[in-house]
N, C-alpha and C positions, 0 to 999 in steps of 0.2 A: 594217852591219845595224842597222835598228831595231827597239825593242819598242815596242806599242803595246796602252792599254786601252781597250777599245770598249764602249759598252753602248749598245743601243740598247731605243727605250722606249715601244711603240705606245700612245699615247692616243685615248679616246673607243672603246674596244673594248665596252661597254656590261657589262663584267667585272673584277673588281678583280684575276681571274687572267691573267698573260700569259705563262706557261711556253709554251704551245703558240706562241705567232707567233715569242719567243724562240727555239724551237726551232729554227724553222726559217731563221732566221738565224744560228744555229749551223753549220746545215749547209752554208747556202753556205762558214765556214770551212773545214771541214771538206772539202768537195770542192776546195779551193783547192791542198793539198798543202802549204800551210805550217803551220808549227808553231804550235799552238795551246796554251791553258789554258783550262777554263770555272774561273768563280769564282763565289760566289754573288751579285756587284754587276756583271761582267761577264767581258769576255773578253781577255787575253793571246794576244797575236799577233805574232809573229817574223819579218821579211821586210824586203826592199828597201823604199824609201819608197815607189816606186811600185806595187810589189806590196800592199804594208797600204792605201793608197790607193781600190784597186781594190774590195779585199777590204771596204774597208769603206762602197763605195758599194753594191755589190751587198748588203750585211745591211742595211745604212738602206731598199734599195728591196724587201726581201724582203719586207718586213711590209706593202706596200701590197698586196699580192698577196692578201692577208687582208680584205683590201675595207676596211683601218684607213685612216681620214682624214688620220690627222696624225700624225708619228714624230719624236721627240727624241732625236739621237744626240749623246752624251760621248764626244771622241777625243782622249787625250793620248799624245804619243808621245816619247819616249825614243832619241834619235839621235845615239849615240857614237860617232864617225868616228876618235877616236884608238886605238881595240882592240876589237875583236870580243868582245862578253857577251852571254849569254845570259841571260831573264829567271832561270831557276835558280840560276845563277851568285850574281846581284844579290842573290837568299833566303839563299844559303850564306853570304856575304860578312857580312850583317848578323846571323846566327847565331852565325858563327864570334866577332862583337864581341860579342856577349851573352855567349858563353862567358865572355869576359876581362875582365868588369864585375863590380865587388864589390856587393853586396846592398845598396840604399842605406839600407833599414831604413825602418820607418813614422815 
């Protein structure tokens, strides 16, 4: 299983808001059946490489639907073949070391 963070990023909307074309790039996640995160930089998404794939041509091409010219889509993806994590997992993991860190002080 991969994780993967997408943002995609409609320009020349003639608006400095793009919650709404976002949105609905959310949703194609959303109708996808895989496991999702919104963030407030973008989106965490959990699936086959082929499935994230998919998933994120379908949100790259949603915002053209918006009559938007031009989209800039960010896709890194995280594809650990030796065990099965979940992107939660990865957040616990790095908490659990914060715990066991002493205070490095100013």
């Amino acid at each position: 299983m991969a994780i993967a963070e997408v943002s995609v990023v409609p320009i020349g909307t003639g608006s400095t808001s793009i919650s709404e074309i976002v949105a609905r790039a959310v949703k194609v996640v959303e109708s996808s059946g895989l496991y999702y995160e919104l963030t407030p930089m973008g989106t965490i998404i959990e699936g086959s490489l082929d499935e994230i794939f998919e998933v994120v041509k379908k949100m790259h091409e949603s915002c053209f639907v918006e009559g938007v010219a031009r989209v800039l889509s960010h896709v890194r993806i995280d594809d650990r073949r030796d065990k099965r994590v979940r992107a939660e997992e990865k957040v616990i993991s790095v908490k659990e070391k914060l715990g066991n860190m002493e205070d490095p002080g100013p």
